[in-house]
C-alpha positions, 0 to 999 in steps of 0.5 A: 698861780701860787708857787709855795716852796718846800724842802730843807737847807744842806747842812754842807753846802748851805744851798736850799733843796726844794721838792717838786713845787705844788701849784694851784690853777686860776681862772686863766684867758683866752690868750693863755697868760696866767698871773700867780701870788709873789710873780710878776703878771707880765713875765710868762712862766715857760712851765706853766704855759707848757702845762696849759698847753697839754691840758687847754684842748681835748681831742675833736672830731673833724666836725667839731673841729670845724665847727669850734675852729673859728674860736680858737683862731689865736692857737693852731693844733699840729696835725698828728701824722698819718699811721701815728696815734696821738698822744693820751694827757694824764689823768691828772692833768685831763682832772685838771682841763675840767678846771674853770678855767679851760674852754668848754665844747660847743653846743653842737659839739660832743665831749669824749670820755677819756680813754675813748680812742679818738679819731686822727685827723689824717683818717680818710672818709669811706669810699661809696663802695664802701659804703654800699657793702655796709648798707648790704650788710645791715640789711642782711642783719635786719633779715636774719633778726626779723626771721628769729623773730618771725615777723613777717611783714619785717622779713619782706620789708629787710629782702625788699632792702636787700633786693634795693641794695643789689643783694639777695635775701639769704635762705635759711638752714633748712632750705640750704640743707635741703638744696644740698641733699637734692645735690648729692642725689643728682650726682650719685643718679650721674654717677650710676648711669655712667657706670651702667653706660661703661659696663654696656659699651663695648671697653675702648682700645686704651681701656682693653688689656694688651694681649700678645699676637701669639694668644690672639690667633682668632682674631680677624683684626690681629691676623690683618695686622701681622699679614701687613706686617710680613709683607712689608718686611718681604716675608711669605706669610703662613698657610691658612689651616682650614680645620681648628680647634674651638678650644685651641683655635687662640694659638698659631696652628701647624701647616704641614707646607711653608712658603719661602721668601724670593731669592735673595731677600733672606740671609743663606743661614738664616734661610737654613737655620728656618727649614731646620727648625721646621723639619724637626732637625734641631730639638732642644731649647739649648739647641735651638739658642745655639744655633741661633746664635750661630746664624746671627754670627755669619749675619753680622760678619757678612753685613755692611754698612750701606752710605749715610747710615747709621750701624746700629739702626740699620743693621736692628731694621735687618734683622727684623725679617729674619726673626719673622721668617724663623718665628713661622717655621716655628714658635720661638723658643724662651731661650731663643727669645732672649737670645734674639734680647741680647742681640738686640740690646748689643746692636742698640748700644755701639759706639757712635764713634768708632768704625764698622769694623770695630763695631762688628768685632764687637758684636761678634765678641759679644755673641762668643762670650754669651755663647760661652756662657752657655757652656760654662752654665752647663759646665757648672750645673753638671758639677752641682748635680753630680754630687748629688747622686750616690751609688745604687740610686735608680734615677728616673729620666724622662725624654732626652735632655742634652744638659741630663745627658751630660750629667749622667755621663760625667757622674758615671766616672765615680758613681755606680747608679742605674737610669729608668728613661720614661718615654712619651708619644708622639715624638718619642724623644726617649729611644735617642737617649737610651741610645746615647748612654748605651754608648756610654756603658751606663746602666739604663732601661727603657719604659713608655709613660704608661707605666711611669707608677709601676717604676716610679717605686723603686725610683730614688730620685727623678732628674728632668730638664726645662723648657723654661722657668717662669717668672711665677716659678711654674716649670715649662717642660716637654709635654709629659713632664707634669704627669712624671712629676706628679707621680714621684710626689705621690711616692715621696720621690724628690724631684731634681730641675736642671736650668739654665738662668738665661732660659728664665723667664719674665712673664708668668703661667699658670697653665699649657692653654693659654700659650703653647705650639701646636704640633703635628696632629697627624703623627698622633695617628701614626703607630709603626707600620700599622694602620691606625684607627684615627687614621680618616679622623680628618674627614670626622667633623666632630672629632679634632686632634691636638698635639700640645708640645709643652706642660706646665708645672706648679712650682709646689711639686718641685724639690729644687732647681738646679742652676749654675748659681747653685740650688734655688727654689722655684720661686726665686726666678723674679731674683735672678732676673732682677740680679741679671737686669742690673747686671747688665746696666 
């Protein structure tokens, strides 16, 4: 090694500033000593040895290693640590390996290039597994590039060395596009016979819509089960009617007799409040509400709790025949329906804490606030109706309405206006109206709905009551209200429904067929003292009686309803009954 020195003197300091010296390399041996021009051959230079070092030895494979390991006994390599990379020399140093100097591979050995990425030595081999997959995989090529080809005799040497190496030959795009569209096919063939197979099949009790027993009068299956139902809760059942309607044959049919319970199963009230209904004694679903209402009073009053038992569940599984046995004297009214909700909903929500006693004024507190709610809805609806009426309008009434009576008798004291009451066959409600205001000194005539075009012209305005408002804004009336109604739309009358809000509701109808109570037919047939034509109609297979006792009208020919919220359209029923359902949460 020949070290020459360069740089300059400090002009300050007289000490020499030497450069980066430049050393020429020499043949060195095998023990790595190195003599160089002006040093003394025995004194090792710690750079140099350090330089020879980085540069003696290239990076081997394990086989080279192996194989040149017996000639570098004198020098040990440090193993590079698993997950780390070994160093790259630079490349003037790796110039400087391929001096004459430095060591030359074997014969068996390969030299890298530098810039290859070498193998560590802490690498594992590959497993067998391994190696399986890869052989798989290189036969799998073989096939793919044979079929390019269209060699035939390297496609069935590549699927025989597929078959070898536990793998099946691949098939081409074609062929897999073919299987798929076979695919499809099947399943678009399964897909058509299960839907031909569902509209044959007769639908399943889940699949079925839920029909209310009221509409399925015809069904055998629905009349087993209500029977069951009434003689479980000690009920007498209703009177089979030999002769029904095909058309109407869906709804319950009118039996002239009613069978009562054994003594002592039903509550007195309730027992008398049934055989009113069915006599006709009480008419009106305010009336109906009322003393329903009533009854449910004494009931709650009189009951006790017996040992062991809880007031709520026990006093809702009491009730229970009561509200059959009044639902076959007659159909239960809208207004009684929701009655009979309220209670209900009361009784389910009493305090587990408190006493019977408290629990009972409680109930009874709740059924005189809703009792009282009644009232001051009427109250309020005779307010807001009044002032719609002016001196000299002649006002149309159809039938008899407890709430249109109250009206007309309130606005009496400050207006001066005159009632045209339209009444109908067979109940002929109207006589009882006229009757009442009579008393009352109010102006009135009185005309058959026959002649309802003939006084619909000098009308001004038609004020009618309601059975009940439903949820599609149809009004459900008295039979006879529809044919009314529709008369004043044709003579630009306007048309004034007075209801109440708990007489909404929820459900819809959009016709008198699908639900409604059959009547009496035979009062049809009566006409004063006279005998009627249809008076044998009972022995006539071909002819049939029917009494519809409600009609329903579209909400389109109704001016405004009248509630005690103040004036609605008719479709504002759904809001209302959301507005109440939150209400009482």
């Amino acid at each position: 090694m020949k070290y020459e020195k360069q740089g300059h003197q400090n002009s300050l300091t007289g000490r020499f500033i030497s450069k980066n010296p430049v050393c020429t390399m020499s043949s060195s041996t095998d023990t790595g000593a190195a003599s160089g021009d002006g040093m003394p051959s025995g004194v090792p230079n710690k750079e140099e040895d350090g330089k020879k070092e980085a540069t003696k030895h290239t990076y081997k494979t394990g086989q080279d290693r192996a194989s040149s390991g017996s000639n570098n006994t004198g020098q040990r390599q440090k193993k590079p640590r698993e997950g780390e990379k070994q160093k790259q020399p630079p490349l003037s140093e790796q110039k400087q390996s391929a001096s004459p100097g430095q060591k030359q591979p074997q014969p068996g050995q390969k030299q890298q290039q530098p810039g290859q990425k070498q193998q560590q030595s802490g690498e594992k081999k590959p497993s067998q597994q391994e190696d399986k997959q890869a052989g798989a995989q290189n036969a799998i090529l073989k096939q793919q590039n044979m079929q390019k080809k269209g060699q035939g005799q390297g496609e069935g040497f590549a699927s025989g060395q597929a078959q070898a190496d536990g793998v099946q030959p691949t098939k081409s795009k074609a062929e897999l596009r073919a299987e798929r569209r076979l695919k499809q096919e099947a399943q678009r063939a399964a897909k058509s016979q299960k839907k031909s197979e569902a509209s044959t099949a007769p639908a399943s009790k889940s699949d079925s819509l839920r029909v209310p027993a009221k509409v399925l009068g015809d069904d055998p299956a629905t009349q087993k089960r209500e029977a069951k139902k009434l003689e479980k809760q000690n009920v007498p059942q209703r009177l089979s009617v030999k002769r029904k309607d095909p058309h109407f044959s869906h709804l319950r049919q009118y039996e002239r007799e009613l069978k009562l319970p054994a003594c002592g199963t039903l509550h007195p009230d309730i027992l008398r409040l049934g055989l009113e209904y069915f006599e006709g004694f009480l008419q009106g679903s305010n009336a109906r509400a009322l003393g329903l209402l009533a009854a449910f009073h004494e009931v709650i009053l009189s009951y006790s709790t017996p040992q062991n038992k809880d007031l709520s569940r026990d006093l809702e599984a009491r009730i229970k025949p009561y509200i059959s046995f009044l639902d076959i004297c007659r159909p239960l009214s809208v207004s009684m329906g929701n009655a009979i909700k309220f209670i209900k909903w009361q009784i389910a929500h009493v305090a587990h804490d408190v006493s019977d006693k408290e629990a009972k004024e409680r109930l009874i507190s709740q059924i005189d606030e809703y009792v009282r709610k009644i009232d001051l809805a009427s109250s309020a609806i005779v307010n807001c109706s009044k002032s719609k009426l002016t001196d000299g309008d002649v006002v149309i009434v159809y039938g008899c309405s407890s709430l249109i009576y109250r009206i007309l008798c309130s606005a009496r004291k400050s207006v001066n206006f005159r009632v045209i009451v339209v009444d109908g066959r067979p109940r002929c409600e109207g006589k009882k109206m006229i009757q009442h205001m009579v008393k009352e000194g109010i102006k009135c005539s009185y005309t058959t709905i026959s002649n309802v075009n003939y006084v619909m012209q000098e009308a001004t305005k038609v004020l009618l009551g309601a059975h009940a408002l439903m949820a599609n804004g149809c009004v459900k009336s008295r039979s006879g209200t529809s044919l009314v109604i529709m008369e004043a739309n044709a003579n630009n009358v306007p048309v004034l429904v007075c209801c109440e809000t708990y007489k909404f509701c929820e459900k819809s109808q959009a016709d008198a067929f699908v639900f409604n109570e059959l009547g009496d037919p035979d009062s049809l047939v009566k006409v004063g003292n006279r005998k009627s034509v249809l008076a044998q109609c009972q022995d006539n297979t071909n002819l049939f009686l029917v009494n519809l006792a409600y009609d329903v009208t579209p909400p389109e020919l109704v001016s405004v309803v009248i509630t005690e919220l103040g004036m609605i359209p008719c479709t504002s029923v759904p809001v209302v009954l959301r507005k109440q359902a939150f209400s009482e949460t």
